[in-house]
MIDOSE-1310 file (N, C-alpha, C; in nm, 2 decimals, decimal comma, always signed):
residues 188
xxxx	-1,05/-1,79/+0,46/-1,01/-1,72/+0,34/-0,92/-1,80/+0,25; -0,94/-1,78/+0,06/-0,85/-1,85/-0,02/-0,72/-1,79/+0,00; -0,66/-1,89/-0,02/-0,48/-1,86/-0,04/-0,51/-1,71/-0,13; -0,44/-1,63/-0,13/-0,45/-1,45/-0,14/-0,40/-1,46/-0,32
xxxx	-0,31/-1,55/-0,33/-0,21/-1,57/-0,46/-0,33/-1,65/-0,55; -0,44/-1,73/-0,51/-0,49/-1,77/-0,61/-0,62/-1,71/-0,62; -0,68/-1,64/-0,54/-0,78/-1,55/-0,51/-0,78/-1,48/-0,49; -0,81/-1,32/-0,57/-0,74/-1,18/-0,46/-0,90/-1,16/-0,45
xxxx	-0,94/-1,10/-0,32/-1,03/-1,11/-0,25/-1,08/-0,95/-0,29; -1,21/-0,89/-0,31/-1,21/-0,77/-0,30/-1,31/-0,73/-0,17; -1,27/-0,57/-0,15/-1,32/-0,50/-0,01/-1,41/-0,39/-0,08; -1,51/-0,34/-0,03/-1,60/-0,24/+0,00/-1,66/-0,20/+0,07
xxxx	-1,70/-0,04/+0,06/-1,77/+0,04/+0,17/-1,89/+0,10/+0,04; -1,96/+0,22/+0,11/-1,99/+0,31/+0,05/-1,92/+0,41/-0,04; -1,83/+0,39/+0,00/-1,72/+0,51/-0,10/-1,68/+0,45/-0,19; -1,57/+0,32/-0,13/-1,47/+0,28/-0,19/-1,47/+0,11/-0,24
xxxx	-1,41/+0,09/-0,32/-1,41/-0,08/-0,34/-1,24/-0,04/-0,41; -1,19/-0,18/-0,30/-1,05/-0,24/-0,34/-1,04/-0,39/-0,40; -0,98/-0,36/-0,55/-0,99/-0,50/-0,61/-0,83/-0,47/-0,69; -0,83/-0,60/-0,71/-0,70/-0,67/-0,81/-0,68/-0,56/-0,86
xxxx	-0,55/-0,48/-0,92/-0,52/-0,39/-0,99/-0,54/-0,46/-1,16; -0,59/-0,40/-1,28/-0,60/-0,43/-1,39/-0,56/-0,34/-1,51; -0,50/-0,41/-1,61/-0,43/-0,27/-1,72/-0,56/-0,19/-1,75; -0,62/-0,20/-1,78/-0,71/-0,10/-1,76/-0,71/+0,01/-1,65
xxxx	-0,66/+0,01/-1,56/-0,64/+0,12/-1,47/-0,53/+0,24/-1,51; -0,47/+0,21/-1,64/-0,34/+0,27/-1,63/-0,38/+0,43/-1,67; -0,50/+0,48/-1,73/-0,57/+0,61/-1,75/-0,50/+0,67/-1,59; -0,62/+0,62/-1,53/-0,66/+0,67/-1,41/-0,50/+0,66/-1,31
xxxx	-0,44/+0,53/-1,29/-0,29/+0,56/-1,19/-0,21/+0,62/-1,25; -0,18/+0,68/-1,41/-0,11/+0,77/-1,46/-0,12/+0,89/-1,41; -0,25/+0,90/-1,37/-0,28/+1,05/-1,29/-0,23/+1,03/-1,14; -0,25/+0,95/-1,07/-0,19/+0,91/-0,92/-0,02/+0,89/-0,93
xxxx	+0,00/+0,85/-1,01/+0,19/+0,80/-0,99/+0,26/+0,93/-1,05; +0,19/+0,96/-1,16/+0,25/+1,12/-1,23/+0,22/+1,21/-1,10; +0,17/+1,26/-1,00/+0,13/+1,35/-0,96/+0,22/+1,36/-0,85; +0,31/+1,49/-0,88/+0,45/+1,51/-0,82/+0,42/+1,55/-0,63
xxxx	+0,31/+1,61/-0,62/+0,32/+1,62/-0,49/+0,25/+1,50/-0,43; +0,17/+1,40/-0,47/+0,18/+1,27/-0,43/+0,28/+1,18/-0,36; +0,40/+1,20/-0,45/+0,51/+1,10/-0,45/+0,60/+1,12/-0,33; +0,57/+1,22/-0,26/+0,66/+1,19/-0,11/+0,60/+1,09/-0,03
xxxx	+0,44/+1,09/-0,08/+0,38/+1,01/+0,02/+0,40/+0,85/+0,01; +0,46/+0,79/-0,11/+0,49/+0,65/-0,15/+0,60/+0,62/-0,09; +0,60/+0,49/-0,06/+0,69/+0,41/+0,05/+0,75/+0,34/-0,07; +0,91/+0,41/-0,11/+0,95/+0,29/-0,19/+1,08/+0,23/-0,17
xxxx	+1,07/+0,23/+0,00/+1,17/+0,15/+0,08/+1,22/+0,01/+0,01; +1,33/-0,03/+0,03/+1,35/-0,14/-0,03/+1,30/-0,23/-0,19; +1,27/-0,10/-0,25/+1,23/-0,14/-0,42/+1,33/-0,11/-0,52; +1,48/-0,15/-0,46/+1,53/-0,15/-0,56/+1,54/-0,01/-0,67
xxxx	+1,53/+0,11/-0,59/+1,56/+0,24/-0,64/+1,44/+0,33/-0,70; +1,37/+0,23/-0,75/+1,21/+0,26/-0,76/+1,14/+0,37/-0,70; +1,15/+0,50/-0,75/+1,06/+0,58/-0,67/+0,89/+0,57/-0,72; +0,83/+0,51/-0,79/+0,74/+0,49/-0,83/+0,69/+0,63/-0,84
xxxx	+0,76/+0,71/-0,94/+0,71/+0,85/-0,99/+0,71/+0,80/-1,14; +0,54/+0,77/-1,20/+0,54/+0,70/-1,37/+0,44/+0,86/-1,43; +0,54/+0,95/-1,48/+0,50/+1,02/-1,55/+0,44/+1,01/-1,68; +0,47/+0,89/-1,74/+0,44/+0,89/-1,91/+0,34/+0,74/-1,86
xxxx	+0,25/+0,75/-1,97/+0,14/+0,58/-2,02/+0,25/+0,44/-1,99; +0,34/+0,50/-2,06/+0,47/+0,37/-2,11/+0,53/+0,35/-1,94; +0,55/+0,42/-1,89/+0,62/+0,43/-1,73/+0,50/+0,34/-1,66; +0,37/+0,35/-1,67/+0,27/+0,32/-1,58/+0,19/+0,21/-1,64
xxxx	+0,24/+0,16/-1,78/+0,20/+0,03/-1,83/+0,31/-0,04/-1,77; +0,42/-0,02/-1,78/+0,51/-0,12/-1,75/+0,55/-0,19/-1,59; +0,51/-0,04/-1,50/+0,46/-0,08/-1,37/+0,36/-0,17/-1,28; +0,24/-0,22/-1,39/+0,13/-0,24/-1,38/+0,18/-0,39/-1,43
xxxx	+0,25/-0,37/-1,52/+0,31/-0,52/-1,58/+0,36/-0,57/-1,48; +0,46/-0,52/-1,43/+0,58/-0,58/-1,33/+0,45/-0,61/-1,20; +0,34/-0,55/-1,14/+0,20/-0,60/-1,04/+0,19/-0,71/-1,10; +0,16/-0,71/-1,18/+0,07/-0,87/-1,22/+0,18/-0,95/-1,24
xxxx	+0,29/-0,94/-1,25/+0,38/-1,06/-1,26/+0,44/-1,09/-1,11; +0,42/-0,96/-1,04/+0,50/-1,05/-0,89/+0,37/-1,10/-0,82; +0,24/-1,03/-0,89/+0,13/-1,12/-0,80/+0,16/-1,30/-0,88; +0,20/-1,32/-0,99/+0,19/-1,44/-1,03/+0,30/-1,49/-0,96
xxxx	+0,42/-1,47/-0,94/+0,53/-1,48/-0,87/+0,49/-1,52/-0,71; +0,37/-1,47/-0,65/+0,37/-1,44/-0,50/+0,47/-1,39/-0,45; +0,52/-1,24/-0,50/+0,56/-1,17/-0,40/+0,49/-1,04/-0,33; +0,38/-1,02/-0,36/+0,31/-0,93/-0,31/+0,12/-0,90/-0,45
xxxx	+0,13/-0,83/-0,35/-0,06/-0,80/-0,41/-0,08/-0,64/-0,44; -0,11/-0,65/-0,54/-0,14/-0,48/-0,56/-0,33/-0,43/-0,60; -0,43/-0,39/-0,51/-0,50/-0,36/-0,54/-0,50/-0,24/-0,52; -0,64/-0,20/-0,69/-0,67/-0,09/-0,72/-0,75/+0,02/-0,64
xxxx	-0,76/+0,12/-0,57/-0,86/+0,18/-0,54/-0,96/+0,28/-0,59; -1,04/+0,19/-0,57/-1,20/+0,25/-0,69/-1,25/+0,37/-0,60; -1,25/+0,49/-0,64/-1,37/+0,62/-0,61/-1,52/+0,55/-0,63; -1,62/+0,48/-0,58/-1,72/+0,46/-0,60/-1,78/+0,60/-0,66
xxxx	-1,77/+0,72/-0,65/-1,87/+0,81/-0,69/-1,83/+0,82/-0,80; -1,67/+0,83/-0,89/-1,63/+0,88/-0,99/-1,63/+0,71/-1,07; -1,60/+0,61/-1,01/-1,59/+0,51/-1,12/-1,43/+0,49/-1,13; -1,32/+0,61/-1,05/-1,19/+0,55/-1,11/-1,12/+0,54/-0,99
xxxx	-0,98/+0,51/-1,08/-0,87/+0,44/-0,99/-0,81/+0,56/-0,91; -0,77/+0,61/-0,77/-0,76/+0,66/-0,74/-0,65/+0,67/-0,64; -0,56/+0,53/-0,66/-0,43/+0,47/-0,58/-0,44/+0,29/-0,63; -0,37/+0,27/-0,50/-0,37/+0,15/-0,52/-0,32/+0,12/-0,36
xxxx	-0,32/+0,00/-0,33/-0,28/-0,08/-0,23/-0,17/-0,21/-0,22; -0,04/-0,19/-0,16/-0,01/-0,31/-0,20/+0,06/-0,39/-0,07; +0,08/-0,52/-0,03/+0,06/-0,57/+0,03/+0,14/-0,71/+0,05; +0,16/-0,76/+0,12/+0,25/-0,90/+0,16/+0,30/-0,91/+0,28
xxxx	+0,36/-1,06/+0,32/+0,41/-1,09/+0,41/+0,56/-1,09/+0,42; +0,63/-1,03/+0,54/+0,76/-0,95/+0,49/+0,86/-1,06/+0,61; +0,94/-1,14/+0,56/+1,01/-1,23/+0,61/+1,19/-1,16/+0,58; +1,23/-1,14/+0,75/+1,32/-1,06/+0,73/+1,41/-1,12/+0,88
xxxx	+1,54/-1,06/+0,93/+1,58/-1,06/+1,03/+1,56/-0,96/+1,15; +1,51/-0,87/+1,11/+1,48/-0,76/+1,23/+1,34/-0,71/+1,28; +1,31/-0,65/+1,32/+1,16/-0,65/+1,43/+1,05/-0,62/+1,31; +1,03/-0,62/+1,18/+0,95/-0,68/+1,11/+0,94/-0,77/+1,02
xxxx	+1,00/-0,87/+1,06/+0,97/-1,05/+1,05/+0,86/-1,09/+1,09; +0,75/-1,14/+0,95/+0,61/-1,18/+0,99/+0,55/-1,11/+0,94; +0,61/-0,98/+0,93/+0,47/-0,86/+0,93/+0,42/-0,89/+0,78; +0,27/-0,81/+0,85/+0,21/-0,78/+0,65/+0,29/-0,64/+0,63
xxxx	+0,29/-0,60/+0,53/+0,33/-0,47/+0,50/+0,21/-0,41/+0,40; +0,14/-0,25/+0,46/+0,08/-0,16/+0,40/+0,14/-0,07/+0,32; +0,16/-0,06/+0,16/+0,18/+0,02/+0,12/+0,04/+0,06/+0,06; +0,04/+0,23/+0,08/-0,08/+0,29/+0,06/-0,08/+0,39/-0,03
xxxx	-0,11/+0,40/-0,18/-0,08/+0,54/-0,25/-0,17/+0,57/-0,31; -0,21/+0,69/-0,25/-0,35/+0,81/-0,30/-0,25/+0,91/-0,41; -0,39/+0,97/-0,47/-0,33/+1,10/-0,55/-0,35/+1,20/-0,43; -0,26/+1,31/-0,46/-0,26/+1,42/-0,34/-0,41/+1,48/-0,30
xxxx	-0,47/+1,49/-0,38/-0,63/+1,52/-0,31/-0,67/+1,44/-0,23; -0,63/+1,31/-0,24/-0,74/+1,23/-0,17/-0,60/+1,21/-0,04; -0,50/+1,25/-0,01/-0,41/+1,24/+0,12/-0,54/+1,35/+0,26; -0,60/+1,28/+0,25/-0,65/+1,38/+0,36/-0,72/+1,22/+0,47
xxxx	-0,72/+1,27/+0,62/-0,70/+1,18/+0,72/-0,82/+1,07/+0,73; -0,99/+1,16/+0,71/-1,10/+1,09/+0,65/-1,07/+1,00/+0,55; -1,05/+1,03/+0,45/-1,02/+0,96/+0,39/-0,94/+0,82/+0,41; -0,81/+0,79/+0,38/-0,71/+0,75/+0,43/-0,80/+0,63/+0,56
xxxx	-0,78/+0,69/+0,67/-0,86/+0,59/+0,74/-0,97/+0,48/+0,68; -1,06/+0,54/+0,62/-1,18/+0,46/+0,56/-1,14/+0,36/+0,47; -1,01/+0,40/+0,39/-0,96/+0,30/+0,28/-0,89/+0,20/+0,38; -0,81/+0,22/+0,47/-0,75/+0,16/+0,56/-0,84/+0,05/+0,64
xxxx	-0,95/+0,12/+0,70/-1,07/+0,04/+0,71/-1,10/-0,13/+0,69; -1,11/-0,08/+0,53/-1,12/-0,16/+0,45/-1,02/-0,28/+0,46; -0,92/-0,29/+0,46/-0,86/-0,42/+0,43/-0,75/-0,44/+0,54; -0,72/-0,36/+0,65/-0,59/-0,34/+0,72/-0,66/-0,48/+0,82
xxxx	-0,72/-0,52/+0,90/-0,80/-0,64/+0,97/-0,79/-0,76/+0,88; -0,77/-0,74/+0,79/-0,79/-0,86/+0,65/-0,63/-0,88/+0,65; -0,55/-0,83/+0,64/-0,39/-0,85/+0,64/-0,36/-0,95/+0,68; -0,39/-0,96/+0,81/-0,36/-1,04/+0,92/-0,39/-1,23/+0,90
xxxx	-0,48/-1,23/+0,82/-0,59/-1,36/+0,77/-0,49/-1,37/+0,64; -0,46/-1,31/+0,53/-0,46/-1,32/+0,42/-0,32/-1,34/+0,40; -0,21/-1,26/+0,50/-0,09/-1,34/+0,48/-0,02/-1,42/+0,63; -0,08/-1,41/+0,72/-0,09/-1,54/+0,86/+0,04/-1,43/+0,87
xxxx	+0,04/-1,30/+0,92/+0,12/-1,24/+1,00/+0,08/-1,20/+1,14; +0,16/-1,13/+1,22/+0,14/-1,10/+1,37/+0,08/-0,99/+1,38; +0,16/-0,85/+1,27/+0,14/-0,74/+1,28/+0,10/-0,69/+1,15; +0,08/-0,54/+1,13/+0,09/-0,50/+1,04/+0,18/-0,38/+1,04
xxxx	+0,25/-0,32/+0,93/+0,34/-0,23/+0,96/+0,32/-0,12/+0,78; +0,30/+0,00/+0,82/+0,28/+0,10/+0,70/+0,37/+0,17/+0,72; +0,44/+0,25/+0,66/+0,57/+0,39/+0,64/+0,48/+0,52/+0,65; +0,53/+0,58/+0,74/+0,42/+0,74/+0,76/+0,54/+0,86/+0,74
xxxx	+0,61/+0,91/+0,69/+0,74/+1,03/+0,71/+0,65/+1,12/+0,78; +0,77/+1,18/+0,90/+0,71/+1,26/+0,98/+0,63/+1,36/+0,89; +0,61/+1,44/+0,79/+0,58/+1,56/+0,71/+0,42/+1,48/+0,66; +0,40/+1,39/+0,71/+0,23/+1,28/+0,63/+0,18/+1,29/+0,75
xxxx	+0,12/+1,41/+0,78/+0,02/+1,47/+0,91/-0,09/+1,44/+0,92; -0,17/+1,42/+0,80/-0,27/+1,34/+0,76/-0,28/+1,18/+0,76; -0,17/+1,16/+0,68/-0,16/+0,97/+0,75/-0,11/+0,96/+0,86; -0,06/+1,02/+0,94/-0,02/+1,01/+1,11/-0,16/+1,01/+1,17
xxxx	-0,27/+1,11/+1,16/-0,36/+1,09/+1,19/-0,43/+0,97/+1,17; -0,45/+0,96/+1,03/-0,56/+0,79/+1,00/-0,49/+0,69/+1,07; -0,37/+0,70/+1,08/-0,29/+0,57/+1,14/-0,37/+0,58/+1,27; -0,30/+0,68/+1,38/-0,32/+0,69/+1,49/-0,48/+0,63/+1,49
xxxx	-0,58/+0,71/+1,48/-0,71/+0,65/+1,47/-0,80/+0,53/+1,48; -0,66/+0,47/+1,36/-0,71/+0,34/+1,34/-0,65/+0,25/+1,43; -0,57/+0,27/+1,51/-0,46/+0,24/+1,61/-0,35/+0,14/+1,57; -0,29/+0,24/+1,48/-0,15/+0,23/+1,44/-0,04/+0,31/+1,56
xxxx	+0,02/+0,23/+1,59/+0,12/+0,29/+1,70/+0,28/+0,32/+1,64; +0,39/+0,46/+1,59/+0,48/+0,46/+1,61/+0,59/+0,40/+1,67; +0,69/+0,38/+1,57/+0,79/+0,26/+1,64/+0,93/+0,36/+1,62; +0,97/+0,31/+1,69/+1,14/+0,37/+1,69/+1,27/+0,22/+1,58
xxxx	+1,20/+0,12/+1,55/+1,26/-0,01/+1,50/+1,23/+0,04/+1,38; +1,38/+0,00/+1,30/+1,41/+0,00/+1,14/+1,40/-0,08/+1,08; +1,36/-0,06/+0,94/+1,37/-0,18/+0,83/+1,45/-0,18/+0,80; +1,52/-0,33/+0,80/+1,66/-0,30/+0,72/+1,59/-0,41/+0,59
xxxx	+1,66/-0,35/+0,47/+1,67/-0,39/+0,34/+1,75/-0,53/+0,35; +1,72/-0,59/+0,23/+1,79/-0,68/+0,21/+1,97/-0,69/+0,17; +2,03/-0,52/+0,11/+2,15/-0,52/+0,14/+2,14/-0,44/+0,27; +2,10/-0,45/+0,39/+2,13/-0,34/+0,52/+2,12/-0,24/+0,57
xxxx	+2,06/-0,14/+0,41/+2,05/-0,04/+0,42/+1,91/-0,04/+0,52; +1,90/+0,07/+0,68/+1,77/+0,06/+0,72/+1,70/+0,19/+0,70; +1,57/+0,16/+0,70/+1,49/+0,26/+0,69/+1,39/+0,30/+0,82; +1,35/+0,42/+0,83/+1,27/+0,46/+0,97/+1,17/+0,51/+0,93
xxxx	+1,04/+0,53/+1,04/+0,93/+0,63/+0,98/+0,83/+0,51/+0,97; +0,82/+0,40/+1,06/+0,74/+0,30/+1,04/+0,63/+0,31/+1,18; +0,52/+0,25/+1,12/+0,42/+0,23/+1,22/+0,33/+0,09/+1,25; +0,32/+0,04/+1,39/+0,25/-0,09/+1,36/+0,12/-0,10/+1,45
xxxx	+0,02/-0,20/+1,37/-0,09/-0,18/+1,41/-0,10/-0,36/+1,44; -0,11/-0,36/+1,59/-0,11/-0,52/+1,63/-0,23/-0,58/+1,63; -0,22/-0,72/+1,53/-0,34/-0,78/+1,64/-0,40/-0,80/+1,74; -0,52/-0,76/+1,75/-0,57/-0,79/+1,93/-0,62/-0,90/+1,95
């Protein structure tokens, strides 16, 4: 596989296709990032206060800015997720290799964010599917590690499934602050 930073690779099924996030998506993720009962489901551990709740065009252009500039940066990857039946953006995926001091050093990290309709466990797995095996290749990590909050019954499930295993080990942030509620899916 190409270096991830100068090639973003795209994934598909019959449902779904995951590609590069593009300003053009900002219609469609304004409906995903605006959408209040969504937003517990976003992992926005260690971003710098970031709850990634973009109510207004201007909130979700500028978000989509700051994607494409840490993908130029190589600090991470954000693809879009395409509804094959509807044509739109329906989340996104974002992604990297997470170099740290505590028991996820190495890892890729899954961040996964659906609009609340599509939080359901079918689902969720199938998108997961798609690219969670590819992690592993694309940033030369050991593991992979997603955020599930115990109250994400539905992503506990797709996790479990897909054989993501519950951990009791914290992220700690880069000032120390740690965070819990993580899950890792090892390579075999």
């Amino acid at each position: 596989m190409k270096n991830i930073y100068e090639e973003c690779p795209t994934f598909e099924n019959a449902h779904w296709l995951l590609r590069f996030v593009e300003k053009s998506d900002s219609e469609d993720l304004l409906k995903v990032y605006g959408d209040k009962n969504a937003l517990p489901f976003f992992n926005s551990d260690n971003c710098d206060g970031d709850n990634f709740y973009y109510h207004t065009k201007e909130l979700i252009d500028k978000a989509i800015d700051f994607w494409l500039y840490s993908y130029r940066e190589k600090w991470f990857v954000r693809w879009a997720i395409i509804d094959k039946a509807t044509g739109k953006a329906i989340g996104t995926i974002e992604s990297f290799k997470r170099l740290s001091e505590d028991d996820f050093n190495e890892s890729g990290v899954l961040r996964l964010d659906v609009g609340s309709s599509y939080e359901r466990a079918g689902v969720l797995e199938e998108i997961m599917s798609l690219i969670v095996s590819h992690i592993f290749e694309m940033f030369d990590c050991r593991q992979v590690v997603t955020k599930i909050p115990v109250y994400a019954v539905e992503r506990a499930e797709a996790a479990k499934a897909f054989g993501f295993e519950k951990t009791n080990s914290l992220l700690v942030a880069k000032d120390g602050v740690a965070f819990n509620g993580y899950w890792i899916f090892k390579k075999k």
